[in-house]
N, C-alpha and C positions, 0 to 999 in steps of 0.2 A: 215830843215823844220819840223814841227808838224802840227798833225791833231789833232784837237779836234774832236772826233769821237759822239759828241751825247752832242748835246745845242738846247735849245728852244727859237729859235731869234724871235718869233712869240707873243711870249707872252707880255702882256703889261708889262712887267718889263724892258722893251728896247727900247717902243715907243719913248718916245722923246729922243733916240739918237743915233738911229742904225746903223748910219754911222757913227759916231765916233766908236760905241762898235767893226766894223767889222774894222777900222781901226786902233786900238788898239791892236787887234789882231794879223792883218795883220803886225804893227811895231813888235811885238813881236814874231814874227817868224813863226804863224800858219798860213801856208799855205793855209791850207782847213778845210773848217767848216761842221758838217754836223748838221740840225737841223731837229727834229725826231716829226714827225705826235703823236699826241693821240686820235684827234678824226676826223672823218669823215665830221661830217658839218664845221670844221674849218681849213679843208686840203686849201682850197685857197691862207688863208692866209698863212700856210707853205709854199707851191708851191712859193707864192710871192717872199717871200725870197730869193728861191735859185733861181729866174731867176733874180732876183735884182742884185746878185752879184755872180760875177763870181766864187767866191773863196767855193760858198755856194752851197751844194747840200743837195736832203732832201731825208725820207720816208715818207708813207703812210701806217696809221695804227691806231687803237683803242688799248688806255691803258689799263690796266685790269679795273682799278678803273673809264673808262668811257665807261665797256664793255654794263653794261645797255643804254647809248646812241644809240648803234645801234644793238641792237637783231639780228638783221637780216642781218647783214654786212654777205657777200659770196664772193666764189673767183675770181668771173668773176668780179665783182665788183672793187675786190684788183687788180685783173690782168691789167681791160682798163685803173688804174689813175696810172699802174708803167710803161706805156707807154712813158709817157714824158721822154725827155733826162735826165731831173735832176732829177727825183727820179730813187734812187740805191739801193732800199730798202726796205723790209715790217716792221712793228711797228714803234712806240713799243707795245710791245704785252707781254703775259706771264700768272703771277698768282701773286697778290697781298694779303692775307690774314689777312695785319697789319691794315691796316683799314677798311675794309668788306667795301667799297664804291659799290662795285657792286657785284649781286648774284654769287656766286663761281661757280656751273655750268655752267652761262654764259661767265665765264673767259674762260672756259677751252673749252668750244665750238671756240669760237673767238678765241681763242690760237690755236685751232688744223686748222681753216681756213685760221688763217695769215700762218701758217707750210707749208699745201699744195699749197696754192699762191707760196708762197715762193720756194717747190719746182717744181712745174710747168714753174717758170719763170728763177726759174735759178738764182736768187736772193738771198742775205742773207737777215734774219729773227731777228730786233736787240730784246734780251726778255730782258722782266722783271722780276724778282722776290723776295720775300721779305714774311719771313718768310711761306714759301709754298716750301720749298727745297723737300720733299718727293713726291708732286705730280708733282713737277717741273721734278725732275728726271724719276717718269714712265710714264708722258707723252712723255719726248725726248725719250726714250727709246720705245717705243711703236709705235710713228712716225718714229723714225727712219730705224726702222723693218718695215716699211710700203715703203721704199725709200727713199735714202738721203737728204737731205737739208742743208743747210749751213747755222749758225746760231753765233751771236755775244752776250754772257750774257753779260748787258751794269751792270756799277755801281757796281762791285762783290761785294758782300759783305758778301756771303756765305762762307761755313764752305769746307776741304780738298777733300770730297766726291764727290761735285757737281765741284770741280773746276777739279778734277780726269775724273770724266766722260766727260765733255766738252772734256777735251783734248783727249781723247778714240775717240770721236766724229766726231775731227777736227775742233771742236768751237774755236773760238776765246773768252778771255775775256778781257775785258774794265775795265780800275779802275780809281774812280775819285778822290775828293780830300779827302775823306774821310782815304785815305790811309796816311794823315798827320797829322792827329788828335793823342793825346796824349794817347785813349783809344785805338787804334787802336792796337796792336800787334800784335792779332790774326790773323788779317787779311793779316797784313805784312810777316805772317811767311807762309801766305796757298800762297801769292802773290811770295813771293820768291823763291817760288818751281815751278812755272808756268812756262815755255820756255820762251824763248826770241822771238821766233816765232810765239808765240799765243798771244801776249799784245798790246791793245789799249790801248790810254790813254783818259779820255777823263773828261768834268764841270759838267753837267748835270746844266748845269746855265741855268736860274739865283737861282739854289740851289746850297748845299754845297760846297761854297767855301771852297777851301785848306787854312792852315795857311800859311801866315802870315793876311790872307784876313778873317776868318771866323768871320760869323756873318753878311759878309757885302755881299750883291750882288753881283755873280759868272758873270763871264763870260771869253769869251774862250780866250783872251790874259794869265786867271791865269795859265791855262793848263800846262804852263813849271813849275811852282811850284809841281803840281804830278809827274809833268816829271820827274822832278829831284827828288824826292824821290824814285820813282819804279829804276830810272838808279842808286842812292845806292845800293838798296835794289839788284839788279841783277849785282852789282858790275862791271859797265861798265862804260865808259864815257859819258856824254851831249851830245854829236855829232852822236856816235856809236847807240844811244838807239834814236835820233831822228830819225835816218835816217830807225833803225829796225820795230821802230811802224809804219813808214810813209810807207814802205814796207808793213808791215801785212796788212794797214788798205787799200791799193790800191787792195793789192791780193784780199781781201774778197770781196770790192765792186768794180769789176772789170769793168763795166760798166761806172766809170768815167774814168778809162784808155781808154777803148773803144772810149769814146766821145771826148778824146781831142786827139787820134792817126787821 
């Protein structure tokens, strides 16, 4: 089995045919989907999801780039909606700099509130970030010093440094398909050095599709095409590296183990 650790089935890029897209999936071997909150007034429809279908569980959480939608989001807030069985999860959350879609202080406020939800609940914390690696790093670092948390960088695409301290951390990291891409090296080479114990894999669909699919609408059936590239690149087998990520990704949100024991 695979997980696709982080898809947005909420979004209209899947409305007319969500039950095919999750059974697409589902023929293709991913087991479990997880699809990832960005905004607050639109958590319902997340939630929807994963009580729709069994294979689906979600978070709760503001993106950077929709951190101006709620100013004022707090952790009592994040705490009552990660109540429900199916969310296992706070964000996505983080620092986003590449488009300045919302004011950078307010990322980082929202970022250090999804943190302490996160550690108060016991919960892992999926971040974001994109080109903001330097306040990326002394915020975890500064939280972390504040008391532990458990936290998953989704979509890596950063540089040896930040994939270094994650694992100092006990972060997990997530690589999508971008790790198939032809410019891609760099990435492959910071990916390659990562344990086998700390790898998600996961679409971030309906974005960047992996090749042989890109350009075209993502979704988490493609997932074994990253798959099998990170299981080269860690020079393991198909079978060996599903069963590793499906391990990591259960460890981290242990809460769906919880719920189906």
């Amino acid at each position: 089995m695979l997980v696709d650790s982080h898809c947005h089935l909420d979004f209209p890029d899947f409305a007319d045919e969500i039950e095919r897209v999750v059974a697409r999936a589902e023929a293709a071997g991913v087991g479990t989907m997880l699809t990832i909150g960005t905004r607050l007034d639109r958590f319902d429809g997340v939630l929807a999801m994963a009580e729709r279908f069994p294979s689906v569980y979600c978070t709760v959480g503001v993106h950077p780039n929709e951190a101006d939608s709620a100013p004022d989001v707090h952790v009592e807030q994040l705490l009552e909606l990660s109540k429900h069985p199916k969310v296992v999860g706070f964000g996505e959350t983080g620092l986003d700099f590449y488009y300045e879609r919302s004011d950078r202080d307010r990322q980082m406020r929202s970022f250090r509130v999804h943190i302490e939800a996160a550690r108060r609940a016991g919960l892992p914390v999926v971040v974001h970030t994109r080109d903001a690696d330097q306040d990326m790093a002394a915020i975890l670092t500064e939280e972390m010093e504040k008391g532990t948390f458990q936290a998953l960088i989704h979509c890596f695409s950063s540089g040896s440094y930040l994939a270094d301290l994650a694992i100092k951390f006990g972060f997990y990291i997530s690589v999508s398909g971008i790790i198939t891409f032809k410019n891609a090296d760099p990435l492959r080479a910071v990916v390659s050095g990562v344990p086998l114990d700390r790898l998600l894999v996961e679409t971030d669909s309906p974005y960047l599709a992996p090749i042989p699919f890109r350009g075209k609408r993502n979704e988490p059936a493609h997932v074994v095409h990253t798959a099998r590239k990170v299981a080269e690149l860690k020079q393991v087998d198909d079978a060996r590296f599903a069963q590793a990520t499906t391990e990591n990704f259960l460890r981290l949100f242990s809460k769906i183990g919880d719920n189906r024991s």
